[in-house]
N, C-alpha and C positions, 0 to 999 in steps of 0.2 A: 720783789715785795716780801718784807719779811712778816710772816703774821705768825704772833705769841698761841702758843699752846692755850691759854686763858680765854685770849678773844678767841677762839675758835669754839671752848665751851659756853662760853656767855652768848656765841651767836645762834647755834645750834639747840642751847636749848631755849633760848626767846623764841624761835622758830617752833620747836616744837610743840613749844606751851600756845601759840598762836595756832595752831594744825589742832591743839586738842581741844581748845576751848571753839574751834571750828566746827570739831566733831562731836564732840561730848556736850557743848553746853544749846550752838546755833543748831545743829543738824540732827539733834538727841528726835524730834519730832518730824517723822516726813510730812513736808507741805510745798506748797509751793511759794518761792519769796516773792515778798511785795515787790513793787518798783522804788519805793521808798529804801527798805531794808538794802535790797542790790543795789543800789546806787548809793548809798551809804558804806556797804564795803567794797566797793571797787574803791573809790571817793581814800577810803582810808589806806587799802593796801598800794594802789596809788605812790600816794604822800608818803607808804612808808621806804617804798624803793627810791622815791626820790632823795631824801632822806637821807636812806644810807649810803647812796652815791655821792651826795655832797660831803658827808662824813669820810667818804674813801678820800675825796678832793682836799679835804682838811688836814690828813692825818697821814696820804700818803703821795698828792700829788694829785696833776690832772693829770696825766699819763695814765694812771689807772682807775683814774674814776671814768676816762673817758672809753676807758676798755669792758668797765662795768655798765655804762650806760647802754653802747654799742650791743653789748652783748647781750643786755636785759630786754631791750627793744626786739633785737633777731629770736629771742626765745619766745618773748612773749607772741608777735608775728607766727610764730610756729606752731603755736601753743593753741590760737586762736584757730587755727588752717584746722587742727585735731577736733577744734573743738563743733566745727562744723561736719567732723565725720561723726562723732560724739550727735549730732543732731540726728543725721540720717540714721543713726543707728538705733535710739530712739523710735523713728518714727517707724522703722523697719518691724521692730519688736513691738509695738503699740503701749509703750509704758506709759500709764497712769502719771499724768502730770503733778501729783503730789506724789511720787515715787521717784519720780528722776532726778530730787533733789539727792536723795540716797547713793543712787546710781552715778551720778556724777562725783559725788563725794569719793568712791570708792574706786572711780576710774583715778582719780586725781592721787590718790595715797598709792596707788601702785606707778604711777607716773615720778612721782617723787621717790619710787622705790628704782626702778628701773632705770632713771637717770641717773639716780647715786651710782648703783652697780658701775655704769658704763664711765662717767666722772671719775673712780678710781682706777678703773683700768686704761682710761686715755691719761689720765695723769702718768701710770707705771708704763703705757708704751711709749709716753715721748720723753722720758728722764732716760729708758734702758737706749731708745732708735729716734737716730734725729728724723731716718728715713720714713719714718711715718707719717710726715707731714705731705708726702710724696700720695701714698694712698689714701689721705685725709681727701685731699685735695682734688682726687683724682674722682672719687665717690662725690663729695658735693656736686662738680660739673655734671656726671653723670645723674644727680638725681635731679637737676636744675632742668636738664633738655626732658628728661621725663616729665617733671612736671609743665613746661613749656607745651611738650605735644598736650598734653591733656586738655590747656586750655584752660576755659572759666571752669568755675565751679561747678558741677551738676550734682545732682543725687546718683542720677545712671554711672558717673563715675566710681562711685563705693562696687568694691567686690568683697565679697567674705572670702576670709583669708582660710586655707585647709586646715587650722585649729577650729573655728566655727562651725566647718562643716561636719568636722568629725565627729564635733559634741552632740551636733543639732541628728545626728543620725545614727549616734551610739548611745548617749545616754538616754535612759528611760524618761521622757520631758509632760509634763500636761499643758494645756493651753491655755490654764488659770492662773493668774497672777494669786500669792497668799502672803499679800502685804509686802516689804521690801524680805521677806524671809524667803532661801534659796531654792529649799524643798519642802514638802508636802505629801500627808500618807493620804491615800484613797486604796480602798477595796483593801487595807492591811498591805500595799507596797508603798515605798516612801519613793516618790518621785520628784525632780530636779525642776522648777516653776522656771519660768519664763526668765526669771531675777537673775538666774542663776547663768544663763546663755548668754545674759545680757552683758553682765560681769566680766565673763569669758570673752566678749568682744571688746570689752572696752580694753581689759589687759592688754590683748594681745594687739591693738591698736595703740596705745602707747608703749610698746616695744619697738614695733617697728616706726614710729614718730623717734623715739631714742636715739635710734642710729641715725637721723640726718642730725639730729640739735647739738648732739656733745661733739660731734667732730665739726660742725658751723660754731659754734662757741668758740673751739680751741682754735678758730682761724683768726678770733678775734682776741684771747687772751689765753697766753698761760700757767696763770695764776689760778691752782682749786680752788682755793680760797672765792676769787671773785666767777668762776665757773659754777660755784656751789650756788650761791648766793643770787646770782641772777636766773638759776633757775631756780630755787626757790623761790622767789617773787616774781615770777613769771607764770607760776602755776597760783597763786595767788589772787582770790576776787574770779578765778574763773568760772568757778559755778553761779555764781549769782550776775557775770556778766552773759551767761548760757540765755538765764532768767530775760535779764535788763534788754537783751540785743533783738532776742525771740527770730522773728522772721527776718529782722536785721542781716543776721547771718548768711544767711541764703542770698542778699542783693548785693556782701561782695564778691563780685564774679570774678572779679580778675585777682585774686589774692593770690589765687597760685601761680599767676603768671607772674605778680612784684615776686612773692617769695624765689622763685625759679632764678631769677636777674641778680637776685642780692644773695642764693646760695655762689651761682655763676662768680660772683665776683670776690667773694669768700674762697667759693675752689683755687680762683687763681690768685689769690695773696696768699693762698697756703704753698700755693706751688712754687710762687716766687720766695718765699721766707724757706723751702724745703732747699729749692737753689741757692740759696745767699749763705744756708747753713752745709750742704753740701757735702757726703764723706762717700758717697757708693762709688766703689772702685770702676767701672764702668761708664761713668758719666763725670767729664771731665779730671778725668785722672785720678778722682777720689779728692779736688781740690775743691776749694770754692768759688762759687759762681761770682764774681764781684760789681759784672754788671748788673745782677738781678737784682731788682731795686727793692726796698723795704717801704710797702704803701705804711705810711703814720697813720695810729689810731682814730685822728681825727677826720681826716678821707674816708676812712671807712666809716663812721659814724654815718658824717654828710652824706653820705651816698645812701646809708641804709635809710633816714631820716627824710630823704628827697623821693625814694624808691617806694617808700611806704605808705606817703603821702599822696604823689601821683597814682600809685593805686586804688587809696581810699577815692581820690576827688572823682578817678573815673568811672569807679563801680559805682558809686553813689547816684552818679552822674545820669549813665546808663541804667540804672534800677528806675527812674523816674518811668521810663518807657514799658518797663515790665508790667503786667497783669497782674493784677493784687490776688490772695490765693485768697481761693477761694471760704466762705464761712461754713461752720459746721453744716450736718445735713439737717439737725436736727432747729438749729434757729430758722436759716433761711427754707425749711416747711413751714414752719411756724407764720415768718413776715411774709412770706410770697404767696401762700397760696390761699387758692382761692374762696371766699366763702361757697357752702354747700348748696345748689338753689333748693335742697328741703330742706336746709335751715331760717331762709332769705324768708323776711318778715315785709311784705307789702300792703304797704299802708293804702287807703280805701281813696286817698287823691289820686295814687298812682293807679288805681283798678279803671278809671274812664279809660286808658291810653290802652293797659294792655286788652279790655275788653274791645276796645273800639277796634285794633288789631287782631282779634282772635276772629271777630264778626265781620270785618272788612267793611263796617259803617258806623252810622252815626246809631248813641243809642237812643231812644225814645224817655219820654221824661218820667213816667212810671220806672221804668228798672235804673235811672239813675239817681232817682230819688232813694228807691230802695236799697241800692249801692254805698249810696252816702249814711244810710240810717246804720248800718255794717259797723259794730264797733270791735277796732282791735281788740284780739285775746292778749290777755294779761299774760306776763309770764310765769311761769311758776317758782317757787324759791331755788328748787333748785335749777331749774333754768339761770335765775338772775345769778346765782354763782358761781 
């Protein structure tokens, strides 16, 4: 696939002009997005990947739009998986729901920093070593049975990684959030806010997201060009799909398990394209493998598309049966509990019953005459407010 020096900057910077007017004009205010607003830009970024994969199919073939598609799906899939640790990490740190628009914005721009890095350098190791497709392949399987054992999704699953720790117990931190700003002076020391820790996880949690996406991409194309570009549109619409999905997130359980199946099978198209290309003097002669069979872009598609979907229909499936989480502490005191009985207002019909009960009889017609003559106290203003 030959792509012009030009389209490379006309796509790069539409990109980036779409990332600043994300930052600078949508996310200039921390709040929290509507459901309107988020489903408005998933809705667009959407339509714009769609879009430009039809455009790949126009200009350069279905063979690599089917490489782009293929690959935009397994990123985005991946990207969501993050974005679910992205939640727990959140809720770990207690960030202010009009903050974590901020928060995720800033996870998202180091995610797109991260994966560039590693997009250039997987580009430069498989142009210098065909054998890399050997260790590409070998890592994907390996991280597929990992996340297999793991299973459904849990929260208990997150561990903080020893950058988290190190920060959380060497920087100087307070336990006050001061706006989405990092740090904060008290008593004349400038200390690191909660903002700041939080940052530090999200980084270091799309780092290690990095190393499984760009080597499951390259299983699926390799062309920068469309490696760039479907992870760009992959990290696209993800904070306001954070918003739109909310608890959503949590009820697919089994995502780790489709992702695991579809890196699995990723590993082994790398392994077989690493056989079919074949030069390690040790492994048949240094010749090539010619039974090893080359899976078509479009197997791979259907598998990842069939994979993804069987995942969604069973977690959805299975979520029916889960226990809804529970509501704040502070609503359900409010709807549940119970009136005060010295606030409880009884009215002079109800005084025969609990009189007749206090007395263990009937009353006499003097004291229920006088009973009835009993007129409720008024409330007072500021009572009735």
């Amino acid at each position: 696939m030959h792509v012009a020096d030009y389209v490379w900057y006309i796509t790069v910077g539409l990109l980036l002009a779409l990332l600043a007017f994300d930052v600078f004009i949508i996310g200039r205010r921390p709040h929290e997005p509507s459901t309107k607003e988020s489903a408005t830009a998933i809705v667009f970024y959407v339509s714009l990947a769609v879009i430009f994969g039809l455009g790949v199919w126009v200009f350069s073939g279905g063979q690599y739009a089917g490489e782009f598609f293929a690959g935009w799906l397994t990123e985005y899939s991946l990207s969501v998986d993050n974005l679910f640790i992205f939640l727990i990490i959140m809720a770990r740190f207690q960030v202010p729901r009009k903050y974590q628009q901020t928060a995720l914005l800033v996870g998202i721009i180091l995610a797109l920093f991260f994966r560039g890095i590693f997009i250039a350098v997987g580009a430069a190791a498989i142009n210098q070593f065909s054998w890399i497709f050997y260790l590409f392949g070998a890592f994907l399987v390996y991280t597929a049975v990992h996340l297999a054992r793991q299973g459904e999704n849990d929260d208990e699953d997150y561990k903080e990684n020893a950058v988290i720790r190190f920060a959380k117990r060497r920087l100087k931190a307070t336990d006050e959030y001061n706006g989405v700003k990092l740090t904060v002076v008290q008593n004349g020391k400038r200390l690191v806010t909660p903002m700041a820790i939080v940052i530090i996880a999200l980084g270091t949690t799309d780092l290690l997201f990095a190393l499984d996406s760009i080597p499951a991409i390259y299983g699926l194309t390799q062309e920068p060009f469309l490696v760039f570009t479907a992870n760009v549109f992959a990290l696209m619409g993800l904070r306001q799909l954070y918003f739109l999905l909310g608890d959503l997130l949590r009820r697919l359980v089994y995502l780790s398990l489709g992702l695991s199946v579809v890196l699995a099978f990723i590993g082994v198209k790398l392994v077989l394209h690493a056989m079919h290309e074949n030069e390690l003097p040790f492994i048949n002669g240094g010749e090539h493998i010619s039974w090893a069979p080359e899976i078509p872009i479009w197997v791979s598609l259907g598998f990842i598309i069939i994979t993804l979907g069987i995942t969604t229909i069973l977690s959805l499936r299975k979520s029916r049966s889960m226990p809804a989480r529970p509501a704040d502490d502070d609503e359900s005191d409010e709807s549940s509990a119970d009136p005060s009985p010295a606030t409880e207002q009884v009215s002079p019909t109800d005084s025969h019953t609990l009189a007749a009960q206090a007395g263990g009889g009937e009353l006499d017609e003097a004291t229920r005459a006088e009973i009835e003559g009993i007129q409720e106290p008024e409330q007072t203003d500021s009572k009735k407010s």
